[in-house]
CHARMM internal coordinates of N, CA and C (Angstrom, degrees):
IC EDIT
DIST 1 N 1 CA 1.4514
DIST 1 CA 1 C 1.5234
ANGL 1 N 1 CA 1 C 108.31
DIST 1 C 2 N 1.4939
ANGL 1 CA 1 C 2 N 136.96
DIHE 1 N 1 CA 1 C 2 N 120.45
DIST 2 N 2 CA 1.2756
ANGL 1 C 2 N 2 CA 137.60
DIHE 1 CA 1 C 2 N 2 CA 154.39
DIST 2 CA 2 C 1.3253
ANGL 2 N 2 CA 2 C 141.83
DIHE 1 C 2 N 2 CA 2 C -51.05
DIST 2 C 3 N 1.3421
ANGL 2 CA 2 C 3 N 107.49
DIHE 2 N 2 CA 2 C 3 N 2.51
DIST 3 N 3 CA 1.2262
ANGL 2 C 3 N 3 CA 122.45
DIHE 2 CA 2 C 3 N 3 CA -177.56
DIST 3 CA 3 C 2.4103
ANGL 3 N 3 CA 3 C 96.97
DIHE 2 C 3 N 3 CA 3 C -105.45
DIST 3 C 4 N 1.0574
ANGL 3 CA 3 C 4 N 111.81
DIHE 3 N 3 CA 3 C 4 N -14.38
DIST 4 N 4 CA 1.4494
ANGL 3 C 4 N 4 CA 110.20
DIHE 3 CA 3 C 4 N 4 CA -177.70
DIST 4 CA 4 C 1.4213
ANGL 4 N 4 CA 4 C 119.25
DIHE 3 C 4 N 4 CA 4 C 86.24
DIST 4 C 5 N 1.2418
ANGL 4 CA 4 C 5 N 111.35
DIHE 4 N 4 CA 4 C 5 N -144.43
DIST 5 N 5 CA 1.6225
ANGL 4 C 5 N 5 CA 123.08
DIHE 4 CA 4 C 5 N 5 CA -155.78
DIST 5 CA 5 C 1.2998
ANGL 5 N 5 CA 5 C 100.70
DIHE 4 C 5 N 5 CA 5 C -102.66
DIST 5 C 6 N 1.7423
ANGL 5 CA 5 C 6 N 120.11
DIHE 5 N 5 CA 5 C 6 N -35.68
DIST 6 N 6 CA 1.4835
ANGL 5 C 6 N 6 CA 118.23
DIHE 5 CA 5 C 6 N 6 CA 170.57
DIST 6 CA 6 C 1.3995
ANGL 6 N 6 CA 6 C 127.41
DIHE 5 C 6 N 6 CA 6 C -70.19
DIST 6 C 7 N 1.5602
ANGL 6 CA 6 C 7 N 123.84
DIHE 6 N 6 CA 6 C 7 N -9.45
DIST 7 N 7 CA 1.0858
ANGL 6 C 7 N 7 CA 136.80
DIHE 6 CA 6 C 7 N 7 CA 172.59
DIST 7 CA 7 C 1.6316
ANGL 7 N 7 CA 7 C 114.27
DIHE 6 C 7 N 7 CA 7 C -71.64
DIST 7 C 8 N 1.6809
ANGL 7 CA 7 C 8 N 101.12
DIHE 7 N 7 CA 7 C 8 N -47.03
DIST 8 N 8 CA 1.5725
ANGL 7 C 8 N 8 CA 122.56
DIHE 7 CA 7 C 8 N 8 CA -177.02
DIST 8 CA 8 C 2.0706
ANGL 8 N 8 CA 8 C 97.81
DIHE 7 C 8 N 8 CA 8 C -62.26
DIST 8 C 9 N 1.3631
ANGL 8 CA 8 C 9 N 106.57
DIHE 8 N 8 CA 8 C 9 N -59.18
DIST 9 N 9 CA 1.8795
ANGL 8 C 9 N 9 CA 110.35
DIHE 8 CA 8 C 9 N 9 CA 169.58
DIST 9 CA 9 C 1.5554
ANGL 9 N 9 CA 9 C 95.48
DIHE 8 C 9 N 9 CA 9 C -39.43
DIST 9 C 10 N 1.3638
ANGL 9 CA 9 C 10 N 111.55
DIHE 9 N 9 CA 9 C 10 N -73.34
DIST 10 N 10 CA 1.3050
ANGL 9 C 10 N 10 CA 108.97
DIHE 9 CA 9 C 10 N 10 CA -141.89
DIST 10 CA 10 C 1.5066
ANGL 10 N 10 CA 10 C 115.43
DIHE 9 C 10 N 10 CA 10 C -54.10
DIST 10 C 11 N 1.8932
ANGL 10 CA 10 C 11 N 120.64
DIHE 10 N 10 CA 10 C 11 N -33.04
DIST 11 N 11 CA 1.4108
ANGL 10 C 11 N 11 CA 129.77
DIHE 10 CA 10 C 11 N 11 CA -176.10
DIST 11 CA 11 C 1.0955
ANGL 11 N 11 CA 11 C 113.06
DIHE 10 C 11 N 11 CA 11 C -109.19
DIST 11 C 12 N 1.4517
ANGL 11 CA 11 C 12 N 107.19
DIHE 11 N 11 CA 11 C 12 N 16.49
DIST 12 N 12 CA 1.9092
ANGL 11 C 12 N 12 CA 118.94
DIHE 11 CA 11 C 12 N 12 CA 142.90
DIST 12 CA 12 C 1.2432
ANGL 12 N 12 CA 12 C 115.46
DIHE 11 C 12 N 12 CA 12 C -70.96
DIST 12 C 13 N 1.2115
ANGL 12 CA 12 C 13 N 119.99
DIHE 12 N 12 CA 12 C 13 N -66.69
DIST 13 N 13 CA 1.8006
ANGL 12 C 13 N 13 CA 131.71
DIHE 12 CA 12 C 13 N 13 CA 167.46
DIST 13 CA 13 C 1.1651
ANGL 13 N 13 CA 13 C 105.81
DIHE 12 C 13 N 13 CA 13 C -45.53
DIST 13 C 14 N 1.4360
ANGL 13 CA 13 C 14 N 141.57
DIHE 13 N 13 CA 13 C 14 N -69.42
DIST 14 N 14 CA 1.2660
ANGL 13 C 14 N 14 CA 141.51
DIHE 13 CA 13 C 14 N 14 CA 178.61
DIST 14 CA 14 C 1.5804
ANGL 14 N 14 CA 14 C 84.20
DIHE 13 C 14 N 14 CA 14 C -39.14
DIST 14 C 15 N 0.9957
ANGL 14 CA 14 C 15 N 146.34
DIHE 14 N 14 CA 14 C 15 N -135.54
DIST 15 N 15 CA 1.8315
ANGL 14 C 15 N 15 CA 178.00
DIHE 14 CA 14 C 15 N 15 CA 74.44
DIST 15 CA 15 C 1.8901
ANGL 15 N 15 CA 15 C 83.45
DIHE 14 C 15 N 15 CA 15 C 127.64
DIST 15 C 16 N 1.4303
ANGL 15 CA 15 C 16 N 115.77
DIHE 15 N 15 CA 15 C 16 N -45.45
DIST 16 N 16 CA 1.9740
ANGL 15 C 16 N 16 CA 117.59
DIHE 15 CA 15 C 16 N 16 CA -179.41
DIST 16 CA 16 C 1.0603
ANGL 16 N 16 CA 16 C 106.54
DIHE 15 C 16 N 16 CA 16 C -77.48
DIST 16 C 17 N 1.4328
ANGL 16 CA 16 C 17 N 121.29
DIHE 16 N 16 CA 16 C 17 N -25.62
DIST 17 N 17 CA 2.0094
ANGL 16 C 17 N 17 CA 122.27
DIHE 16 CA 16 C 17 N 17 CA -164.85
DIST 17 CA 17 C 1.5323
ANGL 17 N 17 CA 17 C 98.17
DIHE 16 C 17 N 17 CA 17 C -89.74
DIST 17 C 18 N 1.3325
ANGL 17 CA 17 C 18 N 118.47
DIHE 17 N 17 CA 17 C 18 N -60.40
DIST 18 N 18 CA 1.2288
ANGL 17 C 18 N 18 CA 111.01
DIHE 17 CA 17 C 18 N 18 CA 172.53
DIST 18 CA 18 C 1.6005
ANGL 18 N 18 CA 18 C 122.04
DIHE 17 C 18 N 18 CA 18 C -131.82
DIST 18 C 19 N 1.2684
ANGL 18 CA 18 C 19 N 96.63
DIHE 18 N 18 CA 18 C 19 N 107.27
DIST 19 N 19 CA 1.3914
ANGL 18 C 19 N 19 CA 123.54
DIHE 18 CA 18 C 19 N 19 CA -165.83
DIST 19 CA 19 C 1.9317
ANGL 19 N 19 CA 19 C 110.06
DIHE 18 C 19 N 19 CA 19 C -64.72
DIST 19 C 20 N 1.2673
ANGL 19 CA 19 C 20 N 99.26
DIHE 19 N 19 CA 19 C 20 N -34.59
DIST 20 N 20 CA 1.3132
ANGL 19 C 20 N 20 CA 118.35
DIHE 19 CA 19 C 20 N 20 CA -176.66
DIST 20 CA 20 C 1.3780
ANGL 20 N 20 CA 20 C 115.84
DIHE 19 C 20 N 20 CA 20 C -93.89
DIST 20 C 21 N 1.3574
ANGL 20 CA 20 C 21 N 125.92
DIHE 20 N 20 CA 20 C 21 N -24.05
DIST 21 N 21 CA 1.6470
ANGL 20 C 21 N 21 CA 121.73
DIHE 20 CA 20 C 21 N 21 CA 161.95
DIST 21 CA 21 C 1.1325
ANGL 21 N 21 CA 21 C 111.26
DIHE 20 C 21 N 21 CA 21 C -134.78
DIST 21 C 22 N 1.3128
ANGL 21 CA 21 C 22 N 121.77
DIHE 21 N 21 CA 21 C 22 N 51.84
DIST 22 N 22 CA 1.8483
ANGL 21 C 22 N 22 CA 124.32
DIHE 21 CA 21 C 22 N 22 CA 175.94
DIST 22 CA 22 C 1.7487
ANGL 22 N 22 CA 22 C 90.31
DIHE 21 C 22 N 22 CA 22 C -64.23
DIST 22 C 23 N 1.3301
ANGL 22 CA 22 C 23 N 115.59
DIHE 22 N 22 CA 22 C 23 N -72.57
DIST 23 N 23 CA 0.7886
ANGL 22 C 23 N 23 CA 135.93
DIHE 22 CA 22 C 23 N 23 CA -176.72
DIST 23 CA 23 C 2.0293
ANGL 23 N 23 CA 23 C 127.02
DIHE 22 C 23 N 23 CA 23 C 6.14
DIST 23 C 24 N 1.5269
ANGL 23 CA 23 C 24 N 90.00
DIHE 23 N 23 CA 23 C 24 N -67.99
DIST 24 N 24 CA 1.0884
ANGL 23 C 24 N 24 CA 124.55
DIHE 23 CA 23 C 24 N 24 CA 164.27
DIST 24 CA 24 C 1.6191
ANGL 24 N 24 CA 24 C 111.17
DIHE 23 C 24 N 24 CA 24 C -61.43
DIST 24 C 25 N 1.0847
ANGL 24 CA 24 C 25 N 124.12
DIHE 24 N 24 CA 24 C 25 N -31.87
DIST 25 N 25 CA 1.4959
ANGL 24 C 25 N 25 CA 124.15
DIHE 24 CA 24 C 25 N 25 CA -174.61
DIST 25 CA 25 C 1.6636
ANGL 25 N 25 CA 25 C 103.63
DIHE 24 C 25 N 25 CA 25 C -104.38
DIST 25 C 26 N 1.4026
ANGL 25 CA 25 C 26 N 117.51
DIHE 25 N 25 CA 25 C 26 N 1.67
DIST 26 N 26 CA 1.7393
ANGL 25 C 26 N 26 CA 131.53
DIHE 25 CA 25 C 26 N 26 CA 163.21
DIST 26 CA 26 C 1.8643
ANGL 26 N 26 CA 26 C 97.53
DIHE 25 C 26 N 26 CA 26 C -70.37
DIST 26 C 27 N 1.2373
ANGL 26 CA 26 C 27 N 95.84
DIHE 26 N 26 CA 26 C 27 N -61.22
DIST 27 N 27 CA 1.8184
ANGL 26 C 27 N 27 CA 107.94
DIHE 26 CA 26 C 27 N 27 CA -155.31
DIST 27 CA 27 C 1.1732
ANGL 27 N 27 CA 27 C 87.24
DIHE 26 C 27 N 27 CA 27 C -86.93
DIST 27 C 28 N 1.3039
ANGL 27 CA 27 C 28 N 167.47
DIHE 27 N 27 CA 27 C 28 N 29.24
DIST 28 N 28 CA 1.1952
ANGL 27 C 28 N 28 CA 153.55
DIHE 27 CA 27 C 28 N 28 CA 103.53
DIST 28 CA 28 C 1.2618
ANGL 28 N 28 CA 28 C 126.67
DIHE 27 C 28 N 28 CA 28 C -71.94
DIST 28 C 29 N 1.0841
ANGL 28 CA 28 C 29 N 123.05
DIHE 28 N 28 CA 28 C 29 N -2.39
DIST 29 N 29 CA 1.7525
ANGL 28 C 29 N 29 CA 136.87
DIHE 28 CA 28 C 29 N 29 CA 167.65
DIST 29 CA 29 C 0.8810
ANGL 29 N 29 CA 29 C 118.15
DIHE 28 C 29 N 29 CA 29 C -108.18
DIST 29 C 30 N 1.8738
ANGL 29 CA 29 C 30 N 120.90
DIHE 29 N 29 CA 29 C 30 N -24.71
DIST 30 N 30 CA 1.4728
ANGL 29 C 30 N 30 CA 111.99
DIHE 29 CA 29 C 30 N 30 CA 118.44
DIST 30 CA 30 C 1.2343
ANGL 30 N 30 CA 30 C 150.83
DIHE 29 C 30 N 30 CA 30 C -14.14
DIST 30 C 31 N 1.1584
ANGL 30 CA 30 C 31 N 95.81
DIHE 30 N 30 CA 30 C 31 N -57.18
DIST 31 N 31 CA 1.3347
ANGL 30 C 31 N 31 CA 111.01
DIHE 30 CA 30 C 31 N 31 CA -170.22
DIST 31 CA 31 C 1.6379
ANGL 31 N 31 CA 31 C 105.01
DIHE 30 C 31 N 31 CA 31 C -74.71
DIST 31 C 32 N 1.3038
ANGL 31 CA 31 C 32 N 98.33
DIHE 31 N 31 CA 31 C 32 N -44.62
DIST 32 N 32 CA 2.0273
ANGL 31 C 32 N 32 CA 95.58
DIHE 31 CA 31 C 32 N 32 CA -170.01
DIST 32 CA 32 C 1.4048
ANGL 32 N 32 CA 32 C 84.31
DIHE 31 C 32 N 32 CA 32 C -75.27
DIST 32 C 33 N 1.1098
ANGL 32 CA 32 C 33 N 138.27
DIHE 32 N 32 CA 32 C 33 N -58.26
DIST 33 N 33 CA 1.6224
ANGL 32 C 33 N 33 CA 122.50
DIHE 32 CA 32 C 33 N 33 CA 178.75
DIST 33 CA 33 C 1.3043
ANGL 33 N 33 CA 33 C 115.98
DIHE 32 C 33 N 33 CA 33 C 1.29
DIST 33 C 34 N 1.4894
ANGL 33 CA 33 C 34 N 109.29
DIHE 33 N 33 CA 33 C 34 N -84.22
DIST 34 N 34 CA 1.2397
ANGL 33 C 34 N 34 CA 141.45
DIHE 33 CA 33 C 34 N 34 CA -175.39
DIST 34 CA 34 C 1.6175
ANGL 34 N 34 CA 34 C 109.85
DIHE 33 C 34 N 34 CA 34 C -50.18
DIST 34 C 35 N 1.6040
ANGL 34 CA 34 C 35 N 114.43
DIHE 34 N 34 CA 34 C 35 N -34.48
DIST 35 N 35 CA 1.6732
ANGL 34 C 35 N 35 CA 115.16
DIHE 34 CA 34 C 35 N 35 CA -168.96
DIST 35 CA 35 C 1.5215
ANGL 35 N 35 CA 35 C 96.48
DIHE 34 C 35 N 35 CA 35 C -98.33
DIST 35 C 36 N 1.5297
ANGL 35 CA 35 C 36 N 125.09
DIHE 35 N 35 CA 35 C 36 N -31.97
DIST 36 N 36 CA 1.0831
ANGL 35 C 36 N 36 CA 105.54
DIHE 35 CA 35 C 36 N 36 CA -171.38
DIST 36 CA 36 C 1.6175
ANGL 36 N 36 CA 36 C 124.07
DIHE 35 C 36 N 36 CA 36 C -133.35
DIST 36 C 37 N 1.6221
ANGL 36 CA 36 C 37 N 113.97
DIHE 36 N 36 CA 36 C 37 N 13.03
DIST 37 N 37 CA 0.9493
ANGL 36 C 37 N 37 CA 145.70
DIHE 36 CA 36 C 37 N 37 CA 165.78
DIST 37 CA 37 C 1.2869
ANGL 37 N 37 CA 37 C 125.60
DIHE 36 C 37 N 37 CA 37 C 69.77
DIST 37 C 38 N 0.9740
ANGL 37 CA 37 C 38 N 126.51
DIHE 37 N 37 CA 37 C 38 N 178.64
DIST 38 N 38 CA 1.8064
ANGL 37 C 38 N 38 CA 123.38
DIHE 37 CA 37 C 38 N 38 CA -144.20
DIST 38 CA 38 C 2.0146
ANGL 38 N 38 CA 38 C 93.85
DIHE 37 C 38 N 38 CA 38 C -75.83
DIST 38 C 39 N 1.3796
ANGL 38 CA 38 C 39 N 111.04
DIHE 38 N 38 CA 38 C 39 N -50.14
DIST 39 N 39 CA 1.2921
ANGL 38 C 39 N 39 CA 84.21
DIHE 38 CA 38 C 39 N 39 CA -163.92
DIST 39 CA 39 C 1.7311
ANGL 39 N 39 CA 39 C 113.88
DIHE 38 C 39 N 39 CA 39 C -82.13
DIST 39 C 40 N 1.2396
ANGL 39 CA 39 C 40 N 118.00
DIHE 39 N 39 CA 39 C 40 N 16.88
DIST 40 N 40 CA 1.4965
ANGL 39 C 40 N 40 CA 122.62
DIHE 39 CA 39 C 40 N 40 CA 163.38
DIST 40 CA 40 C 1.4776
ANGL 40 N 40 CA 40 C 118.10
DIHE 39 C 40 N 40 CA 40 C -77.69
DIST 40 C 41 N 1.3465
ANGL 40 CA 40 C 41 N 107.68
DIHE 40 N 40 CA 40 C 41 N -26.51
DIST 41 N 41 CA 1.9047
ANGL 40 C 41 N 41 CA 119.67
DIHE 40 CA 40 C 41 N 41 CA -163.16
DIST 41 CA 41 C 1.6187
ANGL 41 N 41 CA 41 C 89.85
DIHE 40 C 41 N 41 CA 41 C -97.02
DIST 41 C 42 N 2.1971
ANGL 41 CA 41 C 42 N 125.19
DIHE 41 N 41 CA 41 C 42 N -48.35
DIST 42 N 42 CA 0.9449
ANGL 41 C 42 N 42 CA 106.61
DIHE 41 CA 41 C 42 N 42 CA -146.67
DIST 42 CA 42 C 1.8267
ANGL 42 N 42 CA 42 C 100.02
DIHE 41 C 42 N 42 CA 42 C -66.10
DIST 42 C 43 N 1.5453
ANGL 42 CA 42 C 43 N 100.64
DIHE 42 N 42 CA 42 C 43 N -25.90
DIST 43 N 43 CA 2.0235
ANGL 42 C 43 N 43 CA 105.11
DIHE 42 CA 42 C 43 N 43 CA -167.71
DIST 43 CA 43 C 1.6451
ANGL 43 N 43 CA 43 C 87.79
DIHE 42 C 43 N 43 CA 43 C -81.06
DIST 43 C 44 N 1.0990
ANGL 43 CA 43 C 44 N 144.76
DIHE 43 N 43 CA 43 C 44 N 39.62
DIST 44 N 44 CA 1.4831
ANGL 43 C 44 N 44 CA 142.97
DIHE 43 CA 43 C 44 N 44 CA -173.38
DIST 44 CA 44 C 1.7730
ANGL 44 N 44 CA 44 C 110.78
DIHE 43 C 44 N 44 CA 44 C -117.59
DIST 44 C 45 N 1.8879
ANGL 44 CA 44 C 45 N 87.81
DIHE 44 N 44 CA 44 C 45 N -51.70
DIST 45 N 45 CA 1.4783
ANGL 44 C 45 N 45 CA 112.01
DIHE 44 CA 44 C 45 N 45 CA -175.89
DIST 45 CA 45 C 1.7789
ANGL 45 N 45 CA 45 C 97.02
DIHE 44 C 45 N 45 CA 45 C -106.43
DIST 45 C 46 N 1.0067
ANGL 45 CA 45 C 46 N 123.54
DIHE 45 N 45 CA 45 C 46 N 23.24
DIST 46 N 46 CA 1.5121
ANGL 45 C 46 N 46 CA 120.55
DIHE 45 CA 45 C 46 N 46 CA 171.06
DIST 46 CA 46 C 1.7284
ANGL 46 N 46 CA 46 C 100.57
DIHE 45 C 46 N 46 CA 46 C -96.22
DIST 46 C 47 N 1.8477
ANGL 46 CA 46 C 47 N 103.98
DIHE 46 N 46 CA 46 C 47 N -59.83
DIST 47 N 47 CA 1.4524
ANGL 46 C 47 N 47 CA 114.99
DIHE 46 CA 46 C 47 N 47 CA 158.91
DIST 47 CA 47 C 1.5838
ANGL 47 N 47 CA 47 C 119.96
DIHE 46 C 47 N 47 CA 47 C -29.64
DIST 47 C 48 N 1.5038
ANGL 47 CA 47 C 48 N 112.31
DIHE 47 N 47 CA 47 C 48 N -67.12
DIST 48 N 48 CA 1.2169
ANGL 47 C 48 N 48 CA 100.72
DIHE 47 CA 47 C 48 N 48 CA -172.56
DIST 48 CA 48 C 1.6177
ANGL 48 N 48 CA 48 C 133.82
DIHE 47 C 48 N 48 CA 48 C -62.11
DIST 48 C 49 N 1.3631
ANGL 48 CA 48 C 49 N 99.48
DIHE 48 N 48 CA 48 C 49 N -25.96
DIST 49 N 49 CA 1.7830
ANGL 48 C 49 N 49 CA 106.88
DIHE 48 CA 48 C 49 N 49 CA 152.02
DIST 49 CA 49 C 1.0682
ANGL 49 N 49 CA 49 C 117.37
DIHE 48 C 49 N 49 CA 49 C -55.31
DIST 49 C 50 N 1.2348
ANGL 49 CA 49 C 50 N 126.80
DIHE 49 N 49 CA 49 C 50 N -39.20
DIST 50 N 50 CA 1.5814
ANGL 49 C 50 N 50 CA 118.55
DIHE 49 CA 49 C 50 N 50 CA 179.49
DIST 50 CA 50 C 1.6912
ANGL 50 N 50 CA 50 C 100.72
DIHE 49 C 50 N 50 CA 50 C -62.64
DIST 50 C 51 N 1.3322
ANGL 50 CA 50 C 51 N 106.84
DIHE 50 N 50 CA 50 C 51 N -63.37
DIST 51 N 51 CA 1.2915
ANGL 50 C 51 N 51 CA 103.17
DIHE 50 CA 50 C 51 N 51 CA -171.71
DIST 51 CA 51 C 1.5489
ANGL 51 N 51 CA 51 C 128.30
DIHE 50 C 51 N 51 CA 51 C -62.19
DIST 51 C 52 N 1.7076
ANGL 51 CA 51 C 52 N 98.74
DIHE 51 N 51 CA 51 C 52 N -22.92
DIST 52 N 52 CA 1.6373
ANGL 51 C 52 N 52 CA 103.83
DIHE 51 CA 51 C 52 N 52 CA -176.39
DIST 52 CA 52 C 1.3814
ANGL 52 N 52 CA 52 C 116.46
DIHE 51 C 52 N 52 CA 52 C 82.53
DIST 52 C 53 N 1.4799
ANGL 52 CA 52 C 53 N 103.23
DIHE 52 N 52 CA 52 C 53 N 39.37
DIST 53 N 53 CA 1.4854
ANGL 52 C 53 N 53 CA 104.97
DIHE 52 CA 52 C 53 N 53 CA -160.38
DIST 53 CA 53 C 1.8366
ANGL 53 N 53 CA 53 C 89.54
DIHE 52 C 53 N 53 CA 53 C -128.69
DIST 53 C 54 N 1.3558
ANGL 53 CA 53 C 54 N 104.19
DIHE 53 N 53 CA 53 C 54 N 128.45
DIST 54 N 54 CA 1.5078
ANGL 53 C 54 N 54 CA 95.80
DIHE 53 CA 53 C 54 N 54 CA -179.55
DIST 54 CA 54 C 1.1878
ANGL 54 N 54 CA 54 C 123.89
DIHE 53 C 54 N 54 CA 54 C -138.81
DIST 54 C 55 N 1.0274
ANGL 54 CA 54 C 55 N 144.02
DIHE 54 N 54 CA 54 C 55 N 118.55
DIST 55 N 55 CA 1.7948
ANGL 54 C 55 N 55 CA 151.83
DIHE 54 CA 54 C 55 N 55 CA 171.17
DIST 55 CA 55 C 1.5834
ANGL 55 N 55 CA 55 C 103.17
DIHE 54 C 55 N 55 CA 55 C 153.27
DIST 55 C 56 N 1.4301
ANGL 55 CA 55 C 56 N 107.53
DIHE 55 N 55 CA 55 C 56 N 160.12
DIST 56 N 56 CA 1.1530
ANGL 55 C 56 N 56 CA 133.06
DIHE 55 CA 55 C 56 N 56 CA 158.30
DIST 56 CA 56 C 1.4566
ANGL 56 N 56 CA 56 C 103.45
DIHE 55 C 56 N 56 CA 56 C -16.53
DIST 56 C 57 N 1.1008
ANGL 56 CA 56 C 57 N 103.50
DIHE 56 N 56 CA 56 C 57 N -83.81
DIST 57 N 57 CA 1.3667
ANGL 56 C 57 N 57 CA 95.66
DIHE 56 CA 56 C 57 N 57 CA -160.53
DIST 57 CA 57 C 1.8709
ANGL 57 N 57 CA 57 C 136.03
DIHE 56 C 57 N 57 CA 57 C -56.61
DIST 57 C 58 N 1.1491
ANGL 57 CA 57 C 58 N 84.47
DIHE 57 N 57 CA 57 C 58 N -14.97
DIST 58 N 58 CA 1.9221
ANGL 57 C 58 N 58 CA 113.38
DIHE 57 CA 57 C 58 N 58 CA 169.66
DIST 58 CA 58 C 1.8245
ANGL 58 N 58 CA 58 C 96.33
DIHE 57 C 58 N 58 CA 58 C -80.10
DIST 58 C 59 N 1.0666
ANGL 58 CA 58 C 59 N 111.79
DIHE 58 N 58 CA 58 C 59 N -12.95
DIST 59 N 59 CA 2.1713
ANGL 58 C 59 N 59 CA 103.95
DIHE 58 CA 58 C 59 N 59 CA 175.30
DIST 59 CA 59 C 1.2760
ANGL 59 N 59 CA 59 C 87.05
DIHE 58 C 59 N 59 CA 59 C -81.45
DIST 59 C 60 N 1.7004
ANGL 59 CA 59 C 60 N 106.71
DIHE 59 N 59 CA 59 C 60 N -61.84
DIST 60 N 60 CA 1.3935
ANGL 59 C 60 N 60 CA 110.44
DIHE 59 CA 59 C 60 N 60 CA -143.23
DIST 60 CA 60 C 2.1696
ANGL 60 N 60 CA 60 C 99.43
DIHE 59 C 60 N 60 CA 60 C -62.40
DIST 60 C 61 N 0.8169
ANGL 60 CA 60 C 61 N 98.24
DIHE 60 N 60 CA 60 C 61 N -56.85
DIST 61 N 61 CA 1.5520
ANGL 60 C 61 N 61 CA 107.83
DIHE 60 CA 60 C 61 N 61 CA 178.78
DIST 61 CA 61 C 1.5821
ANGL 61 N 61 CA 61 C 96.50
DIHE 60 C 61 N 61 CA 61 C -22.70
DIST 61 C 62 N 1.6085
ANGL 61 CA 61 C 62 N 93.97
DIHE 61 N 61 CA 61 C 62 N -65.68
DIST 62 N 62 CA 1.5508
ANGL 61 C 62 N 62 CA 97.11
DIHE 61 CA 61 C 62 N 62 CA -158.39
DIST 62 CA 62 C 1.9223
ANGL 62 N 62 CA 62 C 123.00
DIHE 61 C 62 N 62 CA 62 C -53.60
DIST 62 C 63 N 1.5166
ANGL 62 CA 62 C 63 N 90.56
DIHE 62 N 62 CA 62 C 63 N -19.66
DIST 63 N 63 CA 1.9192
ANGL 62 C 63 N 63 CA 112.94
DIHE 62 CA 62 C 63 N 63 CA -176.64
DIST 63 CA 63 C 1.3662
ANGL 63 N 63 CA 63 C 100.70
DIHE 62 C 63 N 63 CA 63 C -83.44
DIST 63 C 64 N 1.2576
ANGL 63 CA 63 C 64 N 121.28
DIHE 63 N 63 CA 63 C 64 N -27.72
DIST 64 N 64 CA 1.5350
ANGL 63 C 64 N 64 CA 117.28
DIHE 63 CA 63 C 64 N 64 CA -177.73
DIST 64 CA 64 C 1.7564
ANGL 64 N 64 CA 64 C 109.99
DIHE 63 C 64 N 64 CA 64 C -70.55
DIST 64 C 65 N 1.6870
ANGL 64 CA 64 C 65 N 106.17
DIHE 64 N 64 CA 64 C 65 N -46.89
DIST 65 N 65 CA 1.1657
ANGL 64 C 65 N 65 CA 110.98
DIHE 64 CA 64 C 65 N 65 CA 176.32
DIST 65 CA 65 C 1.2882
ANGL 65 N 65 CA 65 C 105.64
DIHE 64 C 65 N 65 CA 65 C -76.92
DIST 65 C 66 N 1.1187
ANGL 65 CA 65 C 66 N 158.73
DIHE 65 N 65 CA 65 C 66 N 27.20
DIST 66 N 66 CA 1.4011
ANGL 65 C 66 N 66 CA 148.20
DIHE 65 CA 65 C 66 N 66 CA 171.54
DIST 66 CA 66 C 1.7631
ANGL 66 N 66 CA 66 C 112.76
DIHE 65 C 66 N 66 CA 66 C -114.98
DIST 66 C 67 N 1.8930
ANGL 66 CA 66 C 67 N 91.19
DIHE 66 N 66 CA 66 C 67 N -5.50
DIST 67 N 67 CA 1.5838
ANGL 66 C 67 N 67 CA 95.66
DIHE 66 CA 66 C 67 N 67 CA -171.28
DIST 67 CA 67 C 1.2462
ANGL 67 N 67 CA 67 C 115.85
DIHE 66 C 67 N 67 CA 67 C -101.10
DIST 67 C 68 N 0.9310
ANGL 67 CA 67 C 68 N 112.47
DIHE 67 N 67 CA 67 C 68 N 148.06
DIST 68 N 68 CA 1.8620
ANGL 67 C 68 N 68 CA 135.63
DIHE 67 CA 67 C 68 N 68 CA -161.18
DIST 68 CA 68 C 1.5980
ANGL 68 N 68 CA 68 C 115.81
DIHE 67 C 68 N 68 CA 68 C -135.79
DIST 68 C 69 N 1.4693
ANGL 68 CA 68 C 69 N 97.30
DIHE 68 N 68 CA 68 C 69 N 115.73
DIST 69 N 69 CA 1.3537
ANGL 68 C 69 N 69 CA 130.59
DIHE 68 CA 68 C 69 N 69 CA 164.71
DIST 69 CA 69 C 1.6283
ANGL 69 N 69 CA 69 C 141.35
DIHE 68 C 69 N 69 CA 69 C -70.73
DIST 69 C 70 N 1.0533
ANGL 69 CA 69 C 70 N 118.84
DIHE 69 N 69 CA 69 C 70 N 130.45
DIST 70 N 70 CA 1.3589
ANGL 69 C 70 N 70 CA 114.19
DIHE 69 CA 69 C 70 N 70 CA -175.83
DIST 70 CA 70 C 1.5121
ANGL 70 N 70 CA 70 C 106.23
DIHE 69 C 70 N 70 CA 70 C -67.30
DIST 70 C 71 N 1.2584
ANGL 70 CA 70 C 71 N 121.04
DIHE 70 N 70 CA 70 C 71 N 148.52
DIST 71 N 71 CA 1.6749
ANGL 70 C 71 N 71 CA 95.48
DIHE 70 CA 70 C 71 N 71 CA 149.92
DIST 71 CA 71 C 1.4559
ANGL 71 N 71 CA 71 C 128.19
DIHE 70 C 71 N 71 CA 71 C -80.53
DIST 71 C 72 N 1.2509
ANGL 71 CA 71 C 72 N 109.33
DIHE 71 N 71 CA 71 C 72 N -173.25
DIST 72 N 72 CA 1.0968
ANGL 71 C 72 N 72 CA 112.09
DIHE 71 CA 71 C 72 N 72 CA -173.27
DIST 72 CA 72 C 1.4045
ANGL 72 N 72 CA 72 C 119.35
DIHE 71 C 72 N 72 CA 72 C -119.67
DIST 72 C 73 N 1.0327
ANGL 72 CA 72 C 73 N 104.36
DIHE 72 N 72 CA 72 C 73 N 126.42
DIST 73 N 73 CA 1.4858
ANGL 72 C 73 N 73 CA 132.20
DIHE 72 CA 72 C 73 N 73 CA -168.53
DIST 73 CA 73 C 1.3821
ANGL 73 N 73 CA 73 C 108.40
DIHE 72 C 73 N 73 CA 73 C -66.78
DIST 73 C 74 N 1.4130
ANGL 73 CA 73 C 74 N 135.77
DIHE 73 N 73 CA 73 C 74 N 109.93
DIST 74 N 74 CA 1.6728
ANGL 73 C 74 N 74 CA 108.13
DIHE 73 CA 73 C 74 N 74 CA 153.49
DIST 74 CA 74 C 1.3987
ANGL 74 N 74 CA 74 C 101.53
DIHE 73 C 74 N 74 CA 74 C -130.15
END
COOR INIT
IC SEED 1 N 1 CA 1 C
IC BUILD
């Protein structure tokens, strides 16, 4: 796997935390996989071990806050 050993932690917990919609939080880490590539997700789900914070939506959160805007010019 290209994502490493924190990827394997991280969709262990996901797969024990929620047994009933891991699933859904696989193909959405997929998905940012694919949009924002392995070493954006692997320092994403490295964080959330630290923090103990797990699913999809704790990546995506975390990519929103990491993003930076130009200003705007008028």
């Amino acid at each position: 796997m290209e994502l490493g050993e924190p990827a394997i932690r991280y969709l262990t917990e996901i797969v024990h935390r929620r047994p009933r919609q891991w699933f859904e939080d696989v193909d959405r880490l997929h998905q940012i996989l694919q949009s924002h590539g392995p070493e954006v997700l692997r320092r994403a789900m490295e964080e959330g071990l630290k923090q103990q914070i797990f699913g999809a939506f704790y990546v995506e959160r975390s990519l929103q806050a990491g993003l930076s805007f130009s200003p705007v010019v008028q």
